[in-house]
ChimeraX commands (.cxc) that place a marker at each C-alpha (Angstrom):
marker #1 position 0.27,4.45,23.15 radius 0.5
marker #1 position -2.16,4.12,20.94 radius 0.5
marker #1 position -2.00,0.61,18.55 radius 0.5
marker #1 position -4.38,1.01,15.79 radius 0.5
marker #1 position -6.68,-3.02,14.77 radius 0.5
marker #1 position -5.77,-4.42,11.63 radius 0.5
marker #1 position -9.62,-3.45,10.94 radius 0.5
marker #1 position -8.18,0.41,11.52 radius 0.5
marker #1 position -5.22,-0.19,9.65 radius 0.5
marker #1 position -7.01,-1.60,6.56 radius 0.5
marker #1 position -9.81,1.55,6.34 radius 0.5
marker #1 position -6.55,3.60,7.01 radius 0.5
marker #1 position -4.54,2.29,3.77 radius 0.5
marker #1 position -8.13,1.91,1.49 radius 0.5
marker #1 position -9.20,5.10,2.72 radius 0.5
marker #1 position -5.49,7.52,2.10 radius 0.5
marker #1 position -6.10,8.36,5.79 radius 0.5
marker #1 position -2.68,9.53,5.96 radius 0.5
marker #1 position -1.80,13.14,3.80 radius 0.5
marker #1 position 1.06,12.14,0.73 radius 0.5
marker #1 position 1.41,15.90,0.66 radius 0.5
marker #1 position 3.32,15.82,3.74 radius 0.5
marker #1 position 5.05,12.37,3.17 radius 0.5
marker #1 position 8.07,13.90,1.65 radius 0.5
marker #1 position 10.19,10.79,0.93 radius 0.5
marker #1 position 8.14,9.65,-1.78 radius 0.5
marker #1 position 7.03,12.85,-3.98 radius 0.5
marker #1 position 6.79,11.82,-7.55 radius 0.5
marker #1 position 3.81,9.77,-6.34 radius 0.5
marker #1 position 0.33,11.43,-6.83 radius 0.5
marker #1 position -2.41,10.04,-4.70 radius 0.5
marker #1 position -3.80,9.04,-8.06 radius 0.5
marker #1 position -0.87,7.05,-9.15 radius 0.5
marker #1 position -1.60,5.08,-5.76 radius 0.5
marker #1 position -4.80,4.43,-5.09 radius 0.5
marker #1 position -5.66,0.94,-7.22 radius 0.5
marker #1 position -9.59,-0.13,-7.70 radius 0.5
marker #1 position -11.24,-2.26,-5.07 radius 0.5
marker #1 position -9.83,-5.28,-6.71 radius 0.5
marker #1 position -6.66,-4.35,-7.11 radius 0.5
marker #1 position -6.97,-3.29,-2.97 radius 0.5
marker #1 position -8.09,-6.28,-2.40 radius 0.5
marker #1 position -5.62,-8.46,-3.94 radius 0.5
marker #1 position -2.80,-6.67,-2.30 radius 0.5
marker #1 position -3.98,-6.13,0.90 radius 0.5
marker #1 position -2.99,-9.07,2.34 radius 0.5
marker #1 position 0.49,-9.20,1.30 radius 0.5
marker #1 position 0.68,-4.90,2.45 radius 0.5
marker #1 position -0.79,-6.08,6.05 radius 0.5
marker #1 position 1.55,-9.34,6.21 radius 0.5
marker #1 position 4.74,-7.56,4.93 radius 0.5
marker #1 position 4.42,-3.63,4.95 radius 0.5
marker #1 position 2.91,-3.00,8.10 radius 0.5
marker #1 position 4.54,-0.64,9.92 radius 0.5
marker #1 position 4.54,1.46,6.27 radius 0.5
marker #1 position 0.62,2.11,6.55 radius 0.5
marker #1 position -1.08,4.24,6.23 radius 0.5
marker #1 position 1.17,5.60,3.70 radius 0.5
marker #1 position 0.51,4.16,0.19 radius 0.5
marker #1 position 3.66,5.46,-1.10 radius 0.5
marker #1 position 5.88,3.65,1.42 radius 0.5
marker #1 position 3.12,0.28,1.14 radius 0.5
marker #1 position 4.01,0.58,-2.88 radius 0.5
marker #1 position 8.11,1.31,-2.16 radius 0.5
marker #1 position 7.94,-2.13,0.46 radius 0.5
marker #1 position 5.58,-4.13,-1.85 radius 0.5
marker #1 position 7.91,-3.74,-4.74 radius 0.5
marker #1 position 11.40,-4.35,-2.36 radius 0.5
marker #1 position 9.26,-7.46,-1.32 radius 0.5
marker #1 position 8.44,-8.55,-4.81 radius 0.5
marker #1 position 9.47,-11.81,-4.79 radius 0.5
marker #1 position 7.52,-12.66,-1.61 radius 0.5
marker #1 position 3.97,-11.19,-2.74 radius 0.5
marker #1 position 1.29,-13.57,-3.96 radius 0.5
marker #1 position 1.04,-14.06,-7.88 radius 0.5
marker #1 position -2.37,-11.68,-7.82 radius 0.5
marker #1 position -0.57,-8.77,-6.17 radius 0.5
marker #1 position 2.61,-9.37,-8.27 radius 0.5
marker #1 position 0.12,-9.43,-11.15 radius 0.5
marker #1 position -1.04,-6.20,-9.76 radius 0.5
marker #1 position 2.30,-4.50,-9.68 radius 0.5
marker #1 position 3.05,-6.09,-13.21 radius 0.5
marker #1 position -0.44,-4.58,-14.57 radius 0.5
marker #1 position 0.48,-0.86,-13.10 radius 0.5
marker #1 position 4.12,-0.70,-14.52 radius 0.5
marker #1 position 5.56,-0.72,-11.33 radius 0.5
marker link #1:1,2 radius 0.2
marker link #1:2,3 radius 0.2
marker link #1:3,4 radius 0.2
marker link #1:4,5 radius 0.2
marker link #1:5,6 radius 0.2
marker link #1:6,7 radius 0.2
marker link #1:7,8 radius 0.2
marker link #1:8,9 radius 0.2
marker link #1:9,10 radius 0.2
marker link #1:10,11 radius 0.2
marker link #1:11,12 radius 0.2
marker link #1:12,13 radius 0.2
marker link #1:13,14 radius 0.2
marker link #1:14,15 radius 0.2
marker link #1:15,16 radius 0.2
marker link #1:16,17 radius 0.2
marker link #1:17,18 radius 0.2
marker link #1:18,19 radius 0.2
marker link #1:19,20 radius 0.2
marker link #1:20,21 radius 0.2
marker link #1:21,22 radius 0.2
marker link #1:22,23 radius 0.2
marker link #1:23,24 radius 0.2
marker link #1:24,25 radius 0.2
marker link #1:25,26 radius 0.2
marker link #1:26,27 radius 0.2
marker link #1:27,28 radius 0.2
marker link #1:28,29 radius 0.2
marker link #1:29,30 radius 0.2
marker link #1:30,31 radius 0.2
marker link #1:31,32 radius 0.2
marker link #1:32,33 radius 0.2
marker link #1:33,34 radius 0.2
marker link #1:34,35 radius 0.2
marker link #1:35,36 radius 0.2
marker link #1:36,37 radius 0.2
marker link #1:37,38 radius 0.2
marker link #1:38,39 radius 0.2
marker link #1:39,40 radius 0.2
marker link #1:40,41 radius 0.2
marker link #1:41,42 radius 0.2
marker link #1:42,43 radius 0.2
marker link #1:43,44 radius 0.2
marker link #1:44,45 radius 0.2
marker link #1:45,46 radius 0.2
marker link #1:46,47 radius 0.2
marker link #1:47,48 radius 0.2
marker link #1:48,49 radius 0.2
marker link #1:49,50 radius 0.2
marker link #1:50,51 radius 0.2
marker link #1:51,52 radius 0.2
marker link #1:52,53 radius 0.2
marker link #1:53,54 radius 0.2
marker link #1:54,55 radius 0.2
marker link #1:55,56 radius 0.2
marker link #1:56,57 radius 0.2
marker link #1:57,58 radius 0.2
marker link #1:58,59 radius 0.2
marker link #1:59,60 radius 0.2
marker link #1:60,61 radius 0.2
marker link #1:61,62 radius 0.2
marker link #1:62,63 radius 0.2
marker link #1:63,64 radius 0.2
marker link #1:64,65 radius 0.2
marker link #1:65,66 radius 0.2
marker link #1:66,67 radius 0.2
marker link #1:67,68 radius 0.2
marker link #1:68,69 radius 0.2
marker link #1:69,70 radius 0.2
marker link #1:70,71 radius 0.2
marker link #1:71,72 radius 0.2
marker link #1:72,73 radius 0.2
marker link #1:73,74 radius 0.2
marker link #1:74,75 radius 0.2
marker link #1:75,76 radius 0.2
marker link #1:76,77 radius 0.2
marker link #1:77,78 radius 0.2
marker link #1:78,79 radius 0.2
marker link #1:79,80 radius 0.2
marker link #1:80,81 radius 0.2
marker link #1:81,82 radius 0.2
marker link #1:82,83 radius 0.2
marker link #1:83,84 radius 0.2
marker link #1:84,85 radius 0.2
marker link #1:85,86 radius 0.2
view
């Protein structure tokens, strides 16, 4: 079986490798509601790769786990989640 690097699995979640169209358990999401700027990315990223693993490459089910995870994130990614309404 293939087991994707954590270099894979980071150009998988920046990139929206994987289609939200056919992730039907998160649907109010748009892709654009999703996909932060480079900075935001980047200040989440660790927290999504330390906590949310097994939800990438899905950016809906990253965002559902970051924000069931809230009080464990880092103050930049809560910041993040703050900043976005979410």
């Amino acid at each position: 079986m293939y087991a994707p690097s954590g270099a894979a699995l980071l150009f998988m979640l920046m990139t929206g490798a994987a289609a939200l169209a056919a992730d039907e358990r998160y649907p109010n999401l748009s892709d654009d509601q999703l996909q932060g700027t480079e900075d935001e990315q980047s200040a989440c990223m660790p927290d999504a790769m330390k906590l949310c693993e097994n939800e990438i490459p899905a950016r809906a089910a990253v965002l559902k786990c970051l924000q069931a995870n809230r009080r464990a994130l880092t103050k930049e990614c809560r910041d993040v989640l703050r900043k976005k309404g979410r």
